[in-house]
C-alpha positions as CSV (number, residue, x, y, z in Angstrom):
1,X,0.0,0.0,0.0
2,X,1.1,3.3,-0.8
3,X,1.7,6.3,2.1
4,X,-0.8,8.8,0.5
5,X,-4.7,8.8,-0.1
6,X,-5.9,7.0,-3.3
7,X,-8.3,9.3,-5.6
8,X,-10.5,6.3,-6.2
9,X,-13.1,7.8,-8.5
10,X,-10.3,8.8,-10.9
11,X,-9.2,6.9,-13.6
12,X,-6.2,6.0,-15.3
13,X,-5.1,5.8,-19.1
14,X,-1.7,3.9,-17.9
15,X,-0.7,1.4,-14.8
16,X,1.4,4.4,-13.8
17,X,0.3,5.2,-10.0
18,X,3.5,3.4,-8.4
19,X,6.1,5.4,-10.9
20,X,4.1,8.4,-10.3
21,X,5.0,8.2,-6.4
22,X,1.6,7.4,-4.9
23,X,2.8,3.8,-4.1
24,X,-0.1,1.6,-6.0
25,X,0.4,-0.6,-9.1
26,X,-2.5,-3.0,-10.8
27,X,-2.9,-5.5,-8.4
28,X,-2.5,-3.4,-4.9
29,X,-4.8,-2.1,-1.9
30,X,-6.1,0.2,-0.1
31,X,-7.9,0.5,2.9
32,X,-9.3,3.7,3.5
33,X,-9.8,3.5,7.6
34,X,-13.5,2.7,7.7
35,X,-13.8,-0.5,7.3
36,X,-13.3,-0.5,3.4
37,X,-10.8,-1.8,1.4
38,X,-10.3,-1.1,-2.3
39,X,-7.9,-3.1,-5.4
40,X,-6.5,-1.1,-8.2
41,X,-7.6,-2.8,-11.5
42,X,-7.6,-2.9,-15.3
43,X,-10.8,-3.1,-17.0
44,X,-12.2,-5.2,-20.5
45,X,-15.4,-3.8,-21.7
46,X,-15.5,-7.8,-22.5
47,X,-16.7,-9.5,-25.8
48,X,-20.1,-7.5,-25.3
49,X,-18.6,-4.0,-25.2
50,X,-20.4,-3.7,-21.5
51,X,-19.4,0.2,-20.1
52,X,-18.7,0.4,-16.4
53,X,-20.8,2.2,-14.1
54,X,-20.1,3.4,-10.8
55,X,-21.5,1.0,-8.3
56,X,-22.3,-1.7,-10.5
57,X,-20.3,-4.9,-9.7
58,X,-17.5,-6.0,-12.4
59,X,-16.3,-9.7,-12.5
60,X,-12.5,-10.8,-13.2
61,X,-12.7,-11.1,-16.6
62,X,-12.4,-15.0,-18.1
63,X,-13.0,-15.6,-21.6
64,X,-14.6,-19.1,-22.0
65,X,-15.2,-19.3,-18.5
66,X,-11.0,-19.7,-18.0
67,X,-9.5,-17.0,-16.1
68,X,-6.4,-18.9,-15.6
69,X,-5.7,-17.2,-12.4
70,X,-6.6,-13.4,-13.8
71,X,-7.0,-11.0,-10.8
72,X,-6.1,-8.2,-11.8
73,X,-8.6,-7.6,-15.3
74,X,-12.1,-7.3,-14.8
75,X,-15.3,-6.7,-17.1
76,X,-18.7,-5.6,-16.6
77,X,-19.5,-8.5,-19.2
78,X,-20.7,-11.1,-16.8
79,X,-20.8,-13.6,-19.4
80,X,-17.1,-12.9,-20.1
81,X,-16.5,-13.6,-16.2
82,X,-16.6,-17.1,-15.8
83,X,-18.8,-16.6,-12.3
84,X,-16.5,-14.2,-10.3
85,X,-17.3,-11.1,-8.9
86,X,-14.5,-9.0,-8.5
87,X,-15.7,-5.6,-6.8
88,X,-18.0,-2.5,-6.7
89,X,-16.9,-0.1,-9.4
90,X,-16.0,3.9,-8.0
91,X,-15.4,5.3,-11.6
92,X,-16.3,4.6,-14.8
93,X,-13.6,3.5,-16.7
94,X,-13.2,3.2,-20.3
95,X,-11.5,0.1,-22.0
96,X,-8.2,-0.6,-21.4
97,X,-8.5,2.0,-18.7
98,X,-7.1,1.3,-14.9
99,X,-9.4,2.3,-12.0
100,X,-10.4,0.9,-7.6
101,X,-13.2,-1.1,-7.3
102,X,-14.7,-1.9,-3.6
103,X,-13.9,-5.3,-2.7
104,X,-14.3,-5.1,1.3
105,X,-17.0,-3.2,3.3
106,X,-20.4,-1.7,3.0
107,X,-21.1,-0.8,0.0
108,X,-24.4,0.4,-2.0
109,X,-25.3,-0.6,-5.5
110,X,-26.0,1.5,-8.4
111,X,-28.5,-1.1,-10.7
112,X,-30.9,-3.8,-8.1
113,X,-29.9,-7.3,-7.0
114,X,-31.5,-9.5,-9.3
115,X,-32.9,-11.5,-6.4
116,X,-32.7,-11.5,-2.5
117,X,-33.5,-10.9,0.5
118,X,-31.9,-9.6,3.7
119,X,-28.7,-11.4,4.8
120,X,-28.8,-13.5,1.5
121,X,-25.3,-14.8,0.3
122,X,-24.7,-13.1,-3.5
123,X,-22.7,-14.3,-6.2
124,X,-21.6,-13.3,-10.1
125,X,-23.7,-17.3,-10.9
126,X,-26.8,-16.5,-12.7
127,X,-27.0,-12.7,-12.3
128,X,-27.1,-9.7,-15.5
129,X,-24.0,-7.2,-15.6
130,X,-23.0,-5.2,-13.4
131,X,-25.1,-7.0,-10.3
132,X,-25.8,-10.1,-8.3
133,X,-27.9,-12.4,-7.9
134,X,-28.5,-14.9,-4.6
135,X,-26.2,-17.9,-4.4
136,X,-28.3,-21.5,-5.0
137,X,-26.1,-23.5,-5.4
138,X,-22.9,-24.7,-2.0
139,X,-20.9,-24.5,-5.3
140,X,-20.9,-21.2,-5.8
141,X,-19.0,-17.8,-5.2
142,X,-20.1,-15.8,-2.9
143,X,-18.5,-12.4,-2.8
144,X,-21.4,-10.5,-0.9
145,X,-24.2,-10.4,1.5
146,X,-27.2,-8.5,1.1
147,X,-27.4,-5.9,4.1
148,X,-30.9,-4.5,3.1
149,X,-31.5,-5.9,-0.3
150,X,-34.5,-3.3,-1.6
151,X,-32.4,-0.8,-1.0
152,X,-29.3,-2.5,-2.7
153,X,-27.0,-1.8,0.2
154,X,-24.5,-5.1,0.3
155,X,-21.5,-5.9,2.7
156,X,-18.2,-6.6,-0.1
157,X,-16.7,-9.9,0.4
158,X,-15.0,-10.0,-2.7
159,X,-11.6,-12.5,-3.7
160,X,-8.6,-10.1,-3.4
């Protein structure tokens, strides 16, 4: 983690925040001190050409389902995610841009779960982009939990 704050609605044309002397590079963290924590990411508008939207979700990005260990790409696309929420987008990036997504803490969402109820696990598995959907299945991944659900507040569990 770097010394200094991170501006984490900006975004960034270049992976250039750890040569520029504020201490982050794709990949890193940061927690902000109340209970949030954040990962600096590249995104893929994805096969779909999905745009971001601050406070949707994005998913690490996995053509063909395969991510072959990607954490540090996402997309919006959730059928170019292979099931994996990633985090809660603070900017809107454009493709091939670098920008923080939530990944720990409460967080609310921009666009409605597409199912749940109250302290319901969520996952990326059978939801549209940019949300989540209620986990079926022990199989799953579940990245959230639904804090109050009709008002699309969730609690960030996402895989660093």
């Amino acid at each position: 983690m770097g010394t200094i704050g991170a501006n984490l609605t900006a975004t960034y044309t270049a992976d250039t925040l750890k040569t520029s002397g504020a201490g982050w590079g794709v990949g890193d963290h940061f927690e902000d001190g109340n209970g949030k924590i954040y990962k600096f990411v590249l995104f893929n508008n994805g096969v779909g050409n999905v745009a971001a939207v601050v406070g949707n979700v994005a998913y690490y990005y996995a053509v063909s389902g395969a991510s072959a260990g990607q954490t540090t790409e996402v997309t919006m696309d959730v059928t170019d995610s292979g099931g994996i929420g990633a985090g809660v987008f603070q900017s809107i990036p454009a493709d091939g841009e670098y920008c923080w997504l939530q990944i720990k803490g409460v967080a609310t969402l921009t666009t409605a779960l597409t199912a749940g109820a109250d302290g319901n696990a969520l996952t990326a598995i059978g939801t549209t982009d940019g949300t989540l959907d209620v986990s079926a299945a022990v199989t799953d991944a579940v990245v959230a939990f639904a804090i109050d659900a009709s008002a699309k507040i969730i609690f960030c569990d996402f895989p660093w």
